[in-house]
PAZAPA-4460 file (N, C-alpha, C; in steps of 0.05 Angstrom, whole numbers, plus 32768, in hexadecimal, padded with zeros to 4 digits):
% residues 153
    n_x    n_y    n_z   ca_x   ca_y   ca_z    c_x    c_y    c_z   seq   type   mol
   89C3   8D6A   8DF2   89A7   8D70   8DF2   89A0   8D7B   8E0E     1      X     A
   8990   8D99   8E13   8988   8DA1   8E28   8967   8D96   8E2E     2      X     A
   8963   8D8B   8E41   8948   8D87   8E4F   8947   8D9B   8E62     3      X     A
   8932   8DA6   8E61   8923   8DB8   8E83   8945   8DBB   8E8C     4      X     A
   8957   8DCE   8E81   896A   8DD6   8E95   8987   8DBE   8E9B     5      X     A
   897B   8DA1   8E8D   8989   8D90   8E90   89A3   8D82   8E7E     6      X     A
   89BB   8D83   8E74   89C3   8D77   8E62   89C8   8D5C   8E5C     7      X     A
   89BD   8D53   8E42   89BA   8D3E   8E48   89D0   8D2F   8E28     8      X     A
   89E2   8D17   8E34   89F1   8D19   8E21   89E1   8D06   8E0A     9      X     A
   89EC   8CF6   8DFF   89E7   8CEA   8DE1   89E3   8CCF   8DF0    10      X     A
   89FD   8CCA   8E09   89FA   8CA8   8E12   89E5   8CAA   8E23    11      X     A
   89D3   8CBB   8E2B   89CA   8CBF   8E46   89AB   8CC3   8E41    12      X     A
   89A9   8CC4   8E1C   8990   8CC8   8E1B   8990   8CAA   8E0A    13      X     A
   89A3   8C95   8E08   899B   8C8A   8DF9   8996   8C6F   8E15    14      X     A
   89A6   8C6C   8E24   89A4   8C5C   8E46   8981   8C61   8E4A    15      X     A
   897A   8C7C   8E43   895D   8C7C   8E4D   8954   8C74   8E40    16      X     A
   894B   8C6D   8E29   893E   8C62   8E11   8946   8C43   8E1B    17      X     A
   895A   8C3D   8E1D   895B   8C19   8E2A   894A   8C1A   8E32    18      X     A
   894D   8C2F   8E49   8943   8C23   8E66   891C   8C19   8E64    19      X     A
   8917   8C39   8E52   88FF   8C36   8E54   88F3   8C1D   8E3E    20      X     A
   8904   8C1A   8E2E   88F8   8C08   8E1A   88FE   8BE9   8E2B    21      X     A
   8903   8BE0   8E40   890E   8BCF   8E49   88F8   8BCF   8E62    22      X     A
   88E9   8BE8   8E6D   88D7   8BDF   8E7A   88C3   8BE0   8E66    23      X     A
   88BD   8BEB   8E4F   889D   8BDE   8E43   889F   8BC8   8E42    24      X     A
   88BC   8BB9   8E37   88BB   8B93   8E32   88BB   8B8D   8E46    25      X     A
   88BA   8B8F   8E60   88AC   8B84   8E77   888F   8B7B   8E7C    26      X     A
   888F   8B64   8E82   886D   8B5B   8E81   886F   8B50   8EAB    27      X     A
   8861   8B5A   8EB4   885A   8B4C   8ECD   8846   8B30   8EC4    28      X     A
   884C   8B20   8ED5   883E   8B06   8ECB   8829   8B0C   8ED5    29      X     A
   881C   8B21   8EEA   8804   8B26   8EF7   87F0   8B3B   8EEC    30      X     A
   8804   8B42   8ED2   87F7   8B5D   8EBA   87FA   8B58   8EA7    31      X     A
   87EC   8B3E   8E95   87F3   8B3A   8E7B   87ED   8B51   8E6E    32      X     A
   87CF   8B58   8E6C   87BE   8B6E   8E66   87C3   8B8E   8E5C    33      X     A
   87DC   8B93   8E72   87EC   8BAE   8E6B   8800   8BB1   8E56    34      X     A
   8810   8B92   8E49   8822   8B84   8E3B   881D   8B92   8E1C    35      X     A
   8832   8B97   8E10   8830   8B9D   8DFA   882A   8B7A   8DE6    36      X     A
   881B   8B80   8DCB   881B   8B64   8DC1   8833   8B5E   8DBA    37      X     A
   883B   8B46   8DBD   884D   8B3C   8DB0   8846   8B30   8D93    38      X     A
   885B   8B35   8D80   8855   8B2C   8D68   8858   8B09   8D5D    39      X     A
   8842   8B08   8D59   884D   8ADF   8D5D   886C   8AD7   8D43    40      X     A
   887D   8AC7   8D4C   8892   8ABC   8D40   8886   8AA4   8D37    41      X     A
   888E   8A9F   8D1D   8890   8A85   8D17   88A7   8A7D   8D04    42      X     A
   88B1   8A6E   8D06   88CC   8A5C   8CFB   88C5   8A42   8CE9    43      X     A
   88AB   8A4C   8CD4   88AD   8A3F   8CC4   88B8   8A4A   8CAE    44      X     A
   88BA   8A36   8C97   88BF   8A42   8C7E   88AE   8A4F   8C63    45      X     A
   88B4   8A66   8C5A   88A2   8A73   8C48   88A6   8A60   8C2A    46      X     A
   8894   8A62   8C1E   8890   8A58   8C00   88AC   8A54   8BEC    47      X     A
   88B8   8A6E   8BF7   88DB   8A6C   8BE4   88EF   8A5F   8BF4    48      X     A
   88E9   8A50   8C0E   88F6   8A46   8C1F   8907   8A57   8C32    49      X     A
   8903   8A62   8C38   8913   8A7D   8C4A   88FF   8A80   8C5F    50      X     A
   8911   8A7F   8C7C   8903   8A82   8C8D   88F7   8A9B   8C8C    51      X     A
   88DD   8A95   8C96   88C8   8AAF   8C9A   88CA   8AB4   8CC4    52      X     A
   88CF   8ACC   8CCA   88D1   8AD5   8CEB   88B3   8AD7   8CE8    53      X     A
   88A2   8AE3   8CD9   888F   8AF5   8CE1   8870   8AE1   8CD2    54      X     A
   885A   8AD4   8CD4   884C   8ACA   8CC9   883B   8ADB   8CB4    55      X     A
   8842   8AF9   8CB8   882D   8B08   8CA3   883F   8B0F   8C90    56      X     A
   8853   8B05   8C90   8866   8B0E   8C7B   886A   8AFD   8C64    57      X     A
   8864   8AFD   8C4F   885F   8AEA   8C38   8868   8AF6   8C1F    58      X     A
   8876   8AEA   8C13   887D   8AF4   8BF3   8869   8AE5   8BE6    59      X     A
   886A   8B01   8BCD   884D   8AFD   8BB8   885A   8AE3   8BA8    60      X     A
   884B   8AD4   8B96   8851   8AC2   8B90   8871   8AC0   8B71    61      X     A
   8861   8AE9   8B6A   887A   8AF1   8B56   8892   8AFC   8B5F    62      X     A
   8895   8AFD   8B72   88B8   8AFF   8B87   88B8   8AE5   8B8C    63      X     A
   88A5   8AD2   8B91   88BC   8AB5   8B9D   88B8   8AB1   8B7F    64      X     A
   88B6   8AAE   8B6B   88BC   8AA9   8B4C   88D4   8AB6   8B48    65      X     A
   88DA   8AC5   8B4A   88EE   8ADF   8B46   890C   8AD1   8B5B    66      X     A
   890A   8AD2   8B70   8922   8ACC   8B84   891F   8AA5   8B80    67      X     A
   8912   8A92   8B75   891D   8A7F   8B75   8925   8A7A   8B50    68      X     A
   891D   8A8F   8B3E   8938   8A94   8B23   8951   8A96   8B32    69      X     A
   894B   8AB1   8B44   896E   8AB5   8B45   8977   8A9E   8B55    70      X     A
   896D   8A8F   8B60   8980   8A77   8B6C   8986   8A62   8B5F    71      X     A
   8974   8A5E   8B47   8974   8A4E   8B2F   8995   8A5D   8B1B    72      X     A
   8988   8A77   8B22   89AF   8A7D   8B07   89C6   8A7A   8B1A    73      X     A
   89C0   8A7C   8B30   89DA   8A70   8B46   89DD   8A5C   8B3A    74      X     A
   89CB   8A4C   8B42   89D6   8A2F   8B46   89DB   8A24   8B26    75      X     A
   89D1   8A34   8B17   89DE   8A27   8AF8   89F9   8A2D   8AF3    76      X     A
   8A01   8A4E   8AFC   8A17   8A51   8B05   8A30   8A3B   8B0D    77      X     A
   8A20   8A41   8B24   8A3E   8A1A   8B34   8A3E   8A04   8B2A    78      X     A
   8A25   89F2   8B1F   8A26   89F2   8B03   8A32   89E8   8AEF    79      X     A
   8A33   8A03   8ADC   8A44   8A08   8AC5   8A6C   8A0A   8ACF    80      X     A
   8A6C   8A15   8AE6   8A84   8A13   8AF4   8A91   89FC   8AF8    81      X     A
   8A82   89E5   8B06   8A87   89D0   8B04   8A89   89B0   8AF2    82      X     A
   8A71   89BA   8AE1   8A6D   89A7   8AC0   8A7A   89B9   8AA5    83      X     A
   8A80   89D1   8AAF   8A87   89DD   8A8F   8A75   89DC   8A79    84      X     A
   8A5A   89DF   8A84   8A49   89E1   8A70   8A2E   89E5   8A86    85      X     A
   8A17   89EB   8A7F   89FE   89F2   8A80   89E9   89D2   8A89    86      X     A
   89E3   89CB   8A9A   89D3   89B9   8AA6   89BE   89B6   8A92    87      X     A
   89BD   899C   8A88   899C   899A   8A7C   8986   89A2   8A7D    88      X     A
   8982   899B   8A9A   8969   899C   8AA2   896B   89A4   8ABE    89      X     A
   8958   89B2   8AD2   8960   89BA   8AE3   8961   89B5   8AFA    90      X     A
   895F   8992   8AF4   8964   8980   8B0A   8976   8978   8B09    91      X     A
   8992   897C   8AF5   89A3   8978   8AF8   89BB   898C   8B13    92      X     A
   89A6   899D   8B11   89AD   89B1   8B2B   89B1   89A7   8B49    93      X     A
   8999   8994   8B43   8999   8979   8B59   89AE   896C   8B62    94      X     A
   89B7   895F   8B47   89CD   8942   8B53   89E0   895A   8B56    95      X     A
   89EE   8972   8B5A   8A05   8976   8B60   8A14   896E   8B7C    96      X     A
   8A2C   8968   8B7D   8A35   895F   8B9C   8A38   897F   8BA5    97      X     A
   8A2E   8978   8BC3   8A35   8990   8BD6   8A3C   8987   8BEE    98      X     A
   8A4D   8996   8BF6   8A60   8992   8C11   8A43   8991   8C27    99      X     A
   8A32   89A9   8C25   8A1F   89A6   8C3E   89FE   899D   8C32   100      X     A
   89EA   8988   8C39   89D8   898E   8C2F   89C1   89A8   8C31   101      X     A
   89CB   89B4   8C46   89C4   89D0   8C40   89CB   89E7   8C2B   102      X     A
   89D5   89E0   8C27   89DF   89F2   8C06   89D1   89E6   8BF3   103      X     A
   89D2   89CE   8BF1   89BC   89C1   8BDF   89AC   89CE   8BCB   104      X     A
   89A9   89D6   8BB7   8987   89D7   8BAB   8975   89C9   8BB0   105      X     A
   895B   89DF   8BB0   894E   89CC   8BBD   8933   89C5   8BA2   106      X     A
   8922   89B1   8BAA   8919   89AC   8B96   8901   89BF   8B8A   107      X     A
   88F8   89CB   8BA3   88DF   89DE   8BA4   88E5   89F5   8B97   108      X     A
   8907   8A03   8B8D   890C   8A17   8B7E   8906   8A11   8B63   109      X     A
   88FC   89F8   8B59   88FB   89F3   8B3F   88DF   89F5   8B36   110      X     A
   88D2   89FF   8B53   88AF   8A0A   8B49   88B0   8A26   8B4C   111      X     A
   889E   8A32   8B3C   88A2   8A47   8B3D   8887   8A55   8B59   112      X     A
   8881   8A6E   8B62   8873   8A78   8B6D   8857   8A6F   8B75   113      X     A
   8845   8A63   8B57   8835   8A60   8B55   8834   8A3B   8B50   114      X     A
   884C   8A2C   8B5F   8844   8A17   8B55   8852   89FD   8B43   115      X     A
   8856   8A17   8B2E   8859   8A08   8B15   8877   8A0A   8B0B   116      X     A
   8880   89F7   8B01   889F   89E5   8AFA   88A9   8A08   8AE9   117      X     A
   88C6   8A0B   8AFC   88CC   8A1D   8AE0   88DA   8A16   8ACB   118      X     A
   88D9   8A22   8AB7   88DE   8A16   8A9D   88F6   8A1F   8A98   119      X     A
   890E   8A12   8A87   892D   8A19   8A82   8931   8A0F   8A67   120      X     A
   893D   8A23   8A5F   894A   8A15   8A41   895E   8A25   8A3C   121      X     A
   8973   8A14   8A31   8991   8A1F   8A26   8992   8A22   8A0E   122      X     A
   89A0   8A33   8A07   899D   8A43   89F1   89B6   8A28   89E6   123      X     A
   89B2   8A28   89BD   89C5   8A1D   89B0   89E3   8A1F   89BB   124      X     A
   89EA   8A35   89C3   8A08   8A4A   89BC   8A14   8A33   89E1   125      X     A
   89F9   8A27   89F0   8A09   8A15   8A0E   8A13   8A2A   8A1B   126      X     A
   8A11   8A4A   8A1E   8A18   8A55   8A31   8A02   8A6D   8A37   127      X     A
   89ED   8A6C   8A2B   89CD   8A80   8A32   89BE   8A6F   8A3B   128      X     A
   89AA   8A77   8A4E   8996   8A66   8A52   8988   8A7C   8A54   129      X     A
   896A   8A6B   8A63   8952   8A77   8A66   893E   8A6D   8A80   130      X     A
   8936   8A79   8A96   8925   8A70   8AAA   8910   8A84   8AA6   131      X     A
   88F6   8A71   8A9F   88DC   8A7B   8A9B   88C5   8A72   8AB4   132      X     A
   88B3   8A82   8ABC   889B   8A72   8ACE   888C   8A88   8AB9   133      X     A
   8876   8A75   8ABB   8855   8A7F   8AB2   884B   8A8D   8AB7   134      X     A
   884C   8A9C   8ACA   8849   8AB7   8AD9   8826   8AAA   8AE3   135      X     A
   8818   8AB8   8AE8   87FD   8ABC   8AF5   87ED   8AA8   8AE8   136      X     A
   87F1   8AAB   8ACB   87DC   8A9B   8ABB   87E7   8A7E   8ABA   137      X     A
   87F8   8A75   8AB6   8802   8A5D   8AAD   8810   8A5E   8A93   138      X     A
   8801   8A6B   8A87   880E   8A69   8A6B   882B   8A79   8A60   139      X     A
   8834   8A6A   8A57   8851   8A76   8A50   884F   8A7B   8A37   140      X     A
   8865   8A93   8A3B   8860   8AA7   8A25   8850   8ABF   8A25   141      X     A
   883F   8AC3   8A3B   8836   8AD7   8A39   8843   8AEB   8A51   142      X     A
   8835   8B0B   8A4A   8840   8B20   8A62   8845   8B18   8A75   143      X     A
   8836   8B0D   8A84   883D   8B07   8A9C   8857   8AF3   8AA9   144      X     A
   8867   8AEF   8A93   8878   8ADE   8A9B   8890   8AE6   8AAC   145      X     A
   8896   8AD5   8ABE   88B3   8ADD   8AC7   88CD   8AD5   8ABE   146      X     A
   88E3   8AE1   8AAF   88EF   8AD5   8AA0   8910   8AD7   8AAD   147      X     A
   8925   8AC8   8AB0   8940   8ACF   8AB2   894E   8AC5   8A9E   148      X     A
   8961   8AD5   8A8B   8972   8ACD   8A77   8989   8ACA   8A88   149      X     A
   8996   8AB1   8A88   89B0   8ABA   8A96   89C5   8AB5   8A72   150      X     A
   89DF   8AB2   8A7F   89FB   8A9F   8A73   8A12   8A9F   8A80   151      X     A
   8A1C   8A93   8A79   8A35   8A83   8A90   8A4E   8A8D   8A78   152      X     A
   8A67   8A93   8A83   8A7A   8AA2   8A78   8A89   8A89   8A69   153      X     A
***
């Protein structure tokens, strides 16, 4: 890259970009005022249990419905892997042994978005199931539902 007469290579424009981006994050303790904002952190946890970095950042209530199914067909998954058949109920998801209690399920994936218990049922055949939430309204069975069919091989 030529500047005003100057060549300037690829590492030499990218050193400047450090540099300068390295004095904006400079705050004098005697110039808060000139300081760019900083964005507040917080290290709690969001609704689907996943840390949130950012506090304006929030899943709608039909993505944490949505991402705690799919952790519901995981864990029916390991499971069916381990019992050779399909969990009752989906607190049987619960008593499984795990090496870490962080791997754990947890109990809050068994509400859905809005709240409310999600609903499971196994099909006759013991290898289809079904994870339903109520969607918006409550009522199941209608449009608004969020549904996951799984089955286990």
């Amino acid at each position: 890259m030529t500047t005003k007469g100057r060549t300037t290579s690829g590492r030499d424009l990218i050193v400047g970009l450090l540099v300068m981006l390295s004095s904006c994050a400079r705050v004098d303790s005697g110039d808060r005022a000139s300081a760019a904002p900083t964005p507040r952190v917080s290290t709690t946890q969001d609704s689907a249990g996943f840390n949130d970095r950012f506090e304006d950042m929030r899943a709608s209530p039909a993505r944490v419905t949505q991402r705690r199914l799919e952790l519901l067909r995981d864990e029916i998954g390991r499971y069916a892997q381990q019992a050779n058949r399909l969990p009752g109920t989906l607190r049987d998801l619960l008593a499984l042994p795990y090496e870490s209690e962080q791997l754990r399920p947890q109990e809050r994936w068994l509400r859905d978005g809005w709240d409310r218990l999600v609903e499971y049922s196994a099909h006759a055949d013991g290898k289809r199931y079904e994870l339903r939430s109520a969607g918006v309204d409550g009522v199941s069975g209608t449009g608004d539902d969020v549904v996951l069919v799984g089955a286990i091989a």
